[in-house]
VOTI-761027 format. One record per residue: residue number from 1; residue in one letter; x, y, z of N, C-alpha, C in turn. Coordinates in steps of 0.2 Angstrom, whole numbers. Layout:
<sites>
[NUM,A,[X,Y,Z],[X,Y,Z],[X,Y,Z]]
...
</sites>
This chain:
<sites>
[1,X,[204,-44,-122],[199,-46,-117],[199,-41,-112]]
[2,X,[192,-42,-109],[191,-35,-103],[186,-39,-100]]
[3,X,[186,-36,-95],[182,-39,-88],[177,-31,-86]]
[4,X,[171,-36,-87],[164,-30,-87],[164,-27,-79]]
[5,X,[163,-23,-76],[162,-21,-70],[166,-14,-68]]
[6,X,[161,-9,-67],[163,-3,-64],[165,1,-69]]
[7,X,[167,6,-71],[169,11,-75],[163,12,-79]]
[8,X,[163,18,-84],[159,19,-88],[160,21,-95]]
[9,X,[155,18,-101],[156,19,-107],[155,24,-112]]
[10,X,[157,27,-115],[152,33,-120],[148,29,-124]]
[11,X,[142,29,-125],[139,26,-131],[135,30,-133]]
[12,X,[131,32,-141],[127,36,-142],[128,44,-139]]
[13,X,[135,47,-137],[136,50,-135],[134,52,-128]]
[14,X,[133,48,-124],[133,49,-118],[136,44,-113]]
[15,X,[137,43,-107],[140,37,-104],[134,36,-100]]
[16,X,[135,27,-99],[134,22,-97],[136,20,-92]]
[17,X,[134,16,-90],[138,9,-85],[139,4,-87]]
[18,X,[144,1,-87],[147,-3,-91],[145,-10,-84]]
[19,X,[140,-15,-88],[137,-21,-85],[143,-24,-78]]
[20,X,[142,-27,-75],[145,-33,-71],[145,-38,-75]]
[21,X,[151,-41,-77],[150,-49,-78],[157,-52,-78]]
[22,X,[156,-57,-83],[163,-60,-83],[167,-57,-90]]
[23,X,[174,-63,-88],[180,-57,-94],[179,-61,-101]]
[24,X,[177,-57,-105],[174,-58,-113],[181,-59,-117]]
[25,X,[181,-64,-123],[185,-64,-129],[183,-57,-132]]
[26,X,[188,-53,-136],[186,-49,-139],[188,-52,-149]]
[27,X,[184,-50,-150],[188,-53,-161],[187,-48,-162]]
[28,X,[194,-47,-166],[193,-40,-171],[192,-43,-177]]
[29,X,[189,-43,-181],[189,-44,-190],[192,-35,-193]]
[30,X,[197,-36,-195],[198,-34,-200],[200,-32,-207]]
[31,X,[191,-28,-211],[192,-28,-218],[199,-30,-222]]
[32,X,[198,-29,-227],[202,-30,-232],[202,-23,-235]]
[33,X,[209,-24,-243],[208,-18,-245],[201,-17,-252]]
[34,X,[200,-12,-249],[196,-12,-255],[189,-13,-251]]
[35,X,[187,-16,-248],[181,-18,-242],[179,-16,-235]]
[36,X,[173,-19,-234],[170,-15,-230],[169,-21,-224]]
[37,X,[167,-18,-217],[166,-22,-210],[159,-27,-213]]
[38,X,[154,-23,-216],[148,-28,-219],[149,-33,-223]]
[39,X,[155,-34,-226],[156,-38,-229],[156,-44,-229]]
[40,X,[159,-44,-221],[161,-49,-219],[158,-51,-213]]
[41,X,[150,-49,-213],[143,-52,-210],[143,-59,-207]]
[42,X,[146,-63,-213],[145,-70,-213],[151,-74,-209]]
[43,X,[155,-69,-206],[160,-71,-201],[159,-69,-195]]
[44,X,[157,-64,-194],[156,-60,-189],[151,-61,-184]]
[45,X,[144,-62,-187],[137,-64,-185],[138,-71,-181]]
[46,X,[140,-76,-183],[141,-84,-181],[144,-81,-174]]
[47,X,[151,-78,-172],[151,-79,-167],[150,-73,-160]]
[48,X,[146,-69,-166],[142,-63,-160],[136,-67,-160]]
[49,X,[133,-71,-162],[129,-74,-160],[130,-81,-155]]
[50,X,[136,-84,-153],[138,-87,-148],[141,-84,-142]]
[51,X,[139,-78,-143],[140,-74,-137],[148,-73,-136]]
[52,X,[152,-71,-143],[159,-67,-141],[156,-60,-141]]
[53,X,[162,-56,-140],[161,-48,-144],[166,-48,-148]]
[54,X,[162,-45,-153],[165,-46,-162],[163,-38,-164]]
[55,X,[171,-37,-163],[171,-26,-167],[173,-29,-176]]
[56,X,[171,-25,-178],[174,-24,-184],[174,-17,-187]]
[57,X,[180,-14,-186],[182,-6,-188],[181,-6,-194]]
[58,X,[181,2,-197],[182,2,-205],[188,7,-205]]
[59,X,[192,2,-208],[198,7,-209],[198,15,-214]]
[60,X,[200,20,-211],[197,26,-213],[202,26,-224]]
[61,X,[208,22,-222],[211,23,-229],[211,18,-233]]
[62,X,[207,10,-232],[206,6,-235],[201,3,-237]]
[63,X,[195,5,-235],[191,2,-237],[186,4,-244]]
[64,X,[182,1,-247],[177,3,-251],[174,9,-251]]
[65,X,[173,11,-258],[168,18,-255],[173,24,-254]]
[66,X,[179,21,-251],[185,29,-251],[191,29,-255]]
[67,X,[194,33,-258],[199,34,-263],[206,27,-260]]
[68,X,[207,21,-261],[209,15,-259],[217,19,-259]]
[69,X,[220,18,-252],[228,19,-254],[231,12,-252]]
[70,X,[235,10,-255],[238,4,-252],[243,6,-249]]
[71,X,[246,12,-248],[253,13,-243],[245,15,-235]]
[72,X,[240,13,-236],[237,15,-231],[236,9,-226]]
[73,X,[239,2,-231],[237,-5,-227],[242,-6,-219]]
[74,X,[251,-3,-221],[251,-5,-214],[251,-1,-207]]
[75,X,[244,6,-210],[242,8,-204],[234,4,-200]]
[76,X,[233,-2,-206],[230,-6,-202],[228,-8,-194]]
[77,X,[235,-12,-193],[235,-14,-186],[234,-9,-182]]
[78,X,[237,-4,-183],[235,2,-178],[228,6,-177]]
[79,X,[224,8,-184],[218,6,-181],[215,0,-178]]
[80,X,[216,-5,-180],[214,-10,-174],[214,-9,-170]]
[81,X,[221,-8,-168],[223,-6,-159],[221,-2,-156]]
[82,X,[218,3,-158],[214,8,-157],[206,8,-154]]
[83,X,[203,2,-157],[197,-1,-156],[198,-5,-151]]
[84,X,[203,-9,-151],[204,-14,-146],[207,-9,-140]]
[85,X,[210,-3,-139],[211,0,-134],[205,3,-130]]
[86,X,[203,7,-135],[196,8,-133],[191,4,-131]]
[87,X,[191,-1,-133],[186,-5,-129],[187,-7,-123]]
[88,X,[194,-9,-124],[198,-11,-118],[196,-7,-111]]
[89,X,[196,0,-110],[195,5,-109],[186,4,-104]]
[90,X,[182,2,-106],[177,0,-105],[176,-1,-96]]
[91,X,[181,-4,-96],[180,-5,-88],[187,0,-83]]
[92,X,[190,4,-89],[195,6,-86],[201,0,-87]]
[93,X,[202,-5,-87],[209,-8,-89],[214,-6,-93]]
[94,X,[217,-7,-91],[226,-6,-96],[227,-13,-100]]
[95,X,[227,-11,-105],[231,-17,-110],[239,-17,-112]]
[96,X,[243,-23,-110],[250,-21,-112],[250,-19,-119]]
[97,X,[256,-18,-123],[259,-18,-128],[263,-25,-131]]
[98,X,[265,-26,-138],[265,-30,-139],[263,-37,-139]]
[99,X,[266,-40,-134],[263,-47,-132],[264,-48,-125]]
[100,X,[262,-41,-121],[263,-39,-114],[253,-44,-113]]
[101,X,[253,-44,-105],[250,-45,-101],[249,-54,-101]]
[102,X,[243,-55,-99],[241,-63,-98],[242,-65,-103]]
[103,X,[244,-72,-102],[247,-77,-110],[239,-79,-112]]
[104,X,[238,-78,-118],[233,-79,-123],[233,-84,-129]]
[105,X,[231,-89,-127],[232,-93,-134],[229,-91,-142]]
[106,X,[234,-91,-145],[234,-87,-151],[231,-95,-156]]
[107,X,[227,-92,-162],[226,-93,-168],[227,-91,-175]]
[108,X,[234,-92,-177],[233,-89,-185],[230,-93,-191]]
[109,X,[228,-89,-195],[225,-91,-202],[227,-85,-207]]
[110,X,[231,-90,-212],[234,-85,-218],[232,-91,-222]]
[111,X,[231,-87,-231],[233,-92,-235],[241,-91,-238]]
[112,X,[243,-97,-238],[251,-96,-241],[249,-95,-248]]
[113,X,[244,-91,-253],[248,-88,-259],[245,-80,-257]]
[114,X,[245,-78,-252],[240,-70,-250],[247,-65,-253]]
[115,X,[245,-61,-260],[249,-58,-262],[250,-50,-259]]
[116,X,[243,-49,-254],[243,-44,-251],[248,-43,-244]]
[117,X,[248,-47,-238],[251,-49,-234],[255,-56,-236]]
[118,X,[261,-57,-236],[264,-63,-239],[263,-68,-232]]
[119,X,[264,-73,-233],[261,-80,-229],[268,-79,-222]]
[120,X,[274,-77,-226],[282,-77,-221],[281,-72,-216]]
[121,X,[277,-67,-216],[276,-61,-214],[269,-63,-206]]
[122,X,[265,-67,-209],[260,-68,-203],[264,-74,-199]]
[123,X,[271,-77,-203],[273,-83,-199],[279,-79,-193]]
[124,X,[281,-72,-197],[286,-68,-193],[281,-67,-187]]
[125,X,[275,-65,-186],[273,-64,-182],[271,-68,-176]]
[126,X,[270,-76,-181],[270,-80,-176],[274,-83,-170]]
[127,X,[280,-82,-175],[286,-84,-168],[286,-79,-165]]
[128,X,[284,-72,-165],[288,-68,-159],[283,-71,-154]]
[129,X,[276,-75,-155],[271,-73,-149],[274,-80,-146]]
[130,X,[273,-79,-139],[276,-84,-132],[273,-89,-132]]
[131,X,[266,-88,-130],[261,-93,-128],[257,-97,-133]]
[132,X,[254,-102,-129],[252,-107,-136],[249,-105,-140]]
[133,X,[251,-107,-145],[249,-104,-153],[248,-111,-158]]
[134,X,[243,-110,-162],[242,-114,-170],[244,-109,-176]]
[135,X,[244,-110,-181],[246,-108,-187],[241,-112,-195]]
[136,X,[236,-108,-196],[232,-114,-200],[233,-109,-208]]
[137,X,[236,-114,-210],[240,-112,-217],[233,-116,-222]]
[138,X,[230,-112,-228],[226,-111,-232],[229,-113,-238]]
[139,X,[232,-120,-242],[236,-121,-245],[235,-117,-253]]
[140,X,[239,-113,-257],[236,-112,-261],[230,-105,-262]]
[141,X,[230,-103,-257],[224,-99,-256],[226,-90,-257]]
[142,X,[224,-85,-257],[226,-79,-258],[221,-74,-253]]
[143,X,[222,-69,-251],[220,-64,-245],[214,-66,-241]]
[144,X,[207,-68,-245],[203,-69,-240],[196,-73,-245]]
[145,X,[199,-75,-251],[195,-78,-255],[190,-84,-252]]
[146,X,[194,-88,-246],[190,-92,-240],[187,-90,-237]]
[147,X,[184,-84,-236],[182,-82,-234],[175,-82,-235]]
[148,X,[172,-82,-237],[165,-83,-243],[165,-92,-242]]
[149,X,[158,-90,-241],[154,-97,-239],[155,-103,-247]]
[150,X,[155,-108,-249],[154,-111,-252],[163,-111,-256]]
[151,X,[166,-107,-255],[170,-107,-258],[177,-111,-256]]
[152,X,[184,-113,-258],[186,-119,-256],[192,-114,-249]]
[153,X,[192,-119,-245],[194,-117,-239],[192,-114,-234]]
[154,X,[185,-112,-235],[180,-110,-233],[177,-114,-224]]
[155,X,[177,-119,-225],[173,-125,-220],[181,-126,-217]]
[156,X,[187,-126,-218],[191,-129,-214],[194,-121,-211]]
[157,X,[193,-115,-213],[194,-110,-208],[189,-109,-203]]
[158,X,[182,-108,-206],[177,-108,-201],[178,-114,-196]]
[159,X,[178,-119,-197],[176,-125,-189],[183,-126,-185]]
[160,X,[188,-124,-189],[194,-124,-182],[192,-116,-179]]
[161,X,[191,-112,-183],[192,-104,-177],[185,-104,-173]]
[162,X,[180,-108,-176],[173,-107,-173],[176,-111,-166]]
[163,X,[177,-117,-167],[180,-122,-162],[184,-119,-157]]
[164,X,[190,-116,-160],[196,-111,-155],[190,-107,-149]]
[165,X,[186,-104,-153],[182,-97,-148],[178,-102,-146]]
[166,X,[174,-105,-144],[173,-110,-140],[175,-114,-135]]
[167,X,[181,-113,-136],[184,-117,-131],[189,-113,-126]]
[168,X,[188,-108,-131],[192,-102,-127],[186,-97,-125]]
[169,X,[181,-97,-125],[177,-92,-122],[172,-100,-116]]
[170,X,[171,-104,-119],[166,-109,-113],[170,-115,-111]]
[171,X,[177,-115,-111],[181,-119,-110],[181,-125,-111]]
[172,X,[175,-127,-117],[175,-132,-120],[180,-138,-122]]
[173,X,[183,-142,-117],[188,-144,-121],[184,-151,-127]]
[174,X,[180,-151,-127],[179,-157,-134],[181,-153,-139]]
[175,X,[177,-145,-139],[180,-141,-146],[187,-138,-147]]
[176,X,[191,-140,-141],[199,-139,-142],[201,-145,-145]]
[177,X,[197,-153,-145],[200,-157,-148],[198,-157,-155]]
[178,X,[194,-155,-157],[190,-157,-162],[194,-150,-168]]
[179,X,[199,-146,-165],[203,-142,-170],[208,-144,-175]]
[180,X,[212,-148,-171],[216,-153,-176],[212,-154,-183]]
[181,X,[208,-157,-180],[203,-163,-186],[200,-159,-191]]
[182,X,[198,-153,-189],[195,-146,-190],[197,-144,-197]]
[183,X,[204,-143,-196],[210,-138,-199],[214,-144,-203]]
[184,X,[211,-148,-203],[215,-154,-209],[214,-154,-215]]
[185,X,[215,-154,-222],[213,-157,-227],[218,-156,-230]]
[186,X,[224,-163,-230],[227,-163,-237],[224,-157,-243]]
[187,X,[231,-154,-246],[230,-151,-254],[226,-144,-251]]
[188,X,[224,-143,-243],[216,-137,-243],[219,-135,-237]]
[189,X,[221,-136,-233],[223,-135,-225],[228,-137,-222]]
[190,X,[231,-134,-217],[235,-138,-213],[238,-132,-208]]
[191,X,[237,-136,-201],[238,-137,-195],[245,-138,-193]]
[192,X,[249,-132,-189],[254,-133,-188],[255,-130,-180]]
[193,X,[258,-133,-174],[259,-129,-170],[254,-134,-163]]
[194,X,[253,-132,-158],[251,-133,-153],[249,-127,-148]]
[195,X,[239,-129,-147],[235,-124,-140],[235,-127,-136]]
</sites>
């Protein structure tokens, strides 16, 4: 997250003024191997169009289109971090490290059969973080197959995350209720943890 006002941006190769306003959610979607940031359009679009800010990097060693290394997956997060510092940047803000600065309530979403990243591995992640957290386990499911509209686990990842950023960006709380119910389906989903 960053808070708009004062500092200046590069864009287009030159700097800007970086607007006045309030402090924005930022989403990073990161591709997959093999794939690309337009991929994943149909994720993306829905909550840049409710007004989050939604980056999506293309990782220089994993994506489509470039010789695929898979020892180049877990330099992932790092570019992430990279984007997310850089934007951070935007008004001049510091970001902590790790799970430094303002408590943030977190949402995870893993399928527990993802043979890319293993399910124990997003769940290692999720105890270190402090603050209130959910955990929405895709039962069955592999890397990002849910992903894709029509497809099964598809409507119970989309309406808890859509919900989560809604309530966290317009402090909606009827869509923080409506997450539980959201992220339920016997055999398809399930909701563990507390936001």
């Amino acid at each position: 997250m960053w808070r708009g006002g004062g500092g200046a941006a590069a864009r287009g190769g030159r700097e800007v003024a970086v607007a006045d306003g309030p402090r924005f959610a930022l989403i990073v979607d990161s591709h997959g191997l093999g794939s690309r940031p337009e991929d994943a359009k149909q994720l993306t679009t829905r909550p840049a169009a409710d007004g989050f800010v939604v980056v999506a990097p293309m990782c220089p060693h994993t994506h489509k289109g470039a010789p695929v290394e898979r020892a180049g997956l877990p330099n992932q997060p790092a570019d992430a971090w990279a984007v997310v510092d850089a934007v951070s940047r935007l008004d001049g803000a510091r970001r902590g490290i790790a799970f430094g600065g303002p408590a943030a309530s977190t949402l995870f979403v893993h399928g527990s059969a993802d043979p890319i990243v293993p399910c124990a591995t997003g769940r290692a992640t999720y105890d270190r973080v402090p603050w209130p957290k959910a955990f929405l386990t895709l039962t069955r499911l592999d890397h990002g197959s849910y992903l894709c509209a029509g497809r099964r686990g598809y409507a119970q990842r989309m309406a808890p995350v859509t919900d989560f950023l809604r309530w966290r960006r317009y402090l909606d709380q009827r869509a923080r209720h409506r997450i539980p119910a959201d992220a339920q389906r016997p055999g398809v989903a399930r909701l563990t943890g507390h936001l």
